[in-house]
N, C-alpha and C positions, 0 to 999 in steps of 0.2 A: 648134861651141858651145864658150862660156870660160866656166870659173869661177875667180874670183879669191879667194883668202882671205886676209884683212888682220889684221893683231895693228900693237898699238901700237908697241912699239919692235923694232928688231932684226929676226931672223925666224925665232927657232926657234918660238913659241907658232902663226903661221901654217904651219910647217912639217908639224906636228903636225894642225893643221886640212885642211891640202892633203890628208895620207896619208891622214886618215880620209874624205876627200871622193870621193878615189879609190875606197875600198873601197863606197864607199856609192854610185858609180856603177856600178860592178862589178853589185853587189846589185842596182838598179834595172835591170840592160843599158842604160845609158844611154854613148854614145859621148861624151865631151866633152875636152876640154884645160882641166889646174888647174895655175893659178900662185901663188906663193906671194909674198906683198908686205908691208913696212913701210908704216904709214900715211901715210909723206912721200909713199912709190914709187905707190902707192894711186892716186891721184888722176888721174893720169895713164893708168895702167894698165888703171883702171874705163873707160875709153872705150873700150878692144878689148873687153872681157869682154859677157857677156848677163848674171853675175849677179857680187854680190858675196856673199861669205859671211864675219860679223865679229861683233864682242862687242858690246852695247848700247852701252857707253861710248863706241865708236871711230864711232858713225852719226854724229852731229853734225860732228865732227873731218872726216868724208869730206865732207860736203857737199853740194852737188848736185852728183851726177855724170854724170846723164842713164843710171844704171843701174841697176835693181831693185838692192837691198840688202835679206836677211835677217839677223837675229839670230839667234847661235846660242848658246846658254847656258853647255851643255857640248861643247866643243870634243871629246871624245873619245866624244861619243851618238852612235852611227852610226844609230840610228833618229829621231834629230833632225834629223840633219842630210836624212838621206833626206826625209824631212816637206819640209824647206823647199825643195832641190831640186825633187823632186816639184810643190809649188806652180805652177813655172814653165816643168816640162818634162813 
């Protein structure tokens, strides 16, 4: 299993999203692999992944990817992010 977390420019805001994705599958015992992307890199990337994890703004910008995409609001909620995880695993 991939999850992929996307921030609009550069990649420290996904990077920060990735660390807490980690802790929050820890928390879940869920085994998976999280990559960290720029929304250019995104696109491409969403076709390994099973899920994406990113900000409202940045859903349209990805597109169709042919891969579940959640919102996540606060990038540093580890009980958000669990939430949306959780939804698909």
């Amino acid at each position: 299993m991939k999850i992929l977390a996307v921030c609009g420019m550069g990649i420290g805001t996904s990077i920060i999203l990735k660390m807490n994705i980690d802790s929050a599958l820890t928390e879940l015992n869920i085994d998976a692999d999280t990559e960290a992307s720029d929304i250019s890199a995104a696109r491409g990337a969403a076709a390994t992944a099973d899920l994406v994890l990113t900000s409202e703004e940045l859903v349209e910008q990805l597109g169709e990817v042919g891969t579940p995409i959640e919102v996540i609001n606060d990038f540093t909620d580890i009980e958000e992010i669990k939430s949306a995880i959780s939804r698909h695993f």
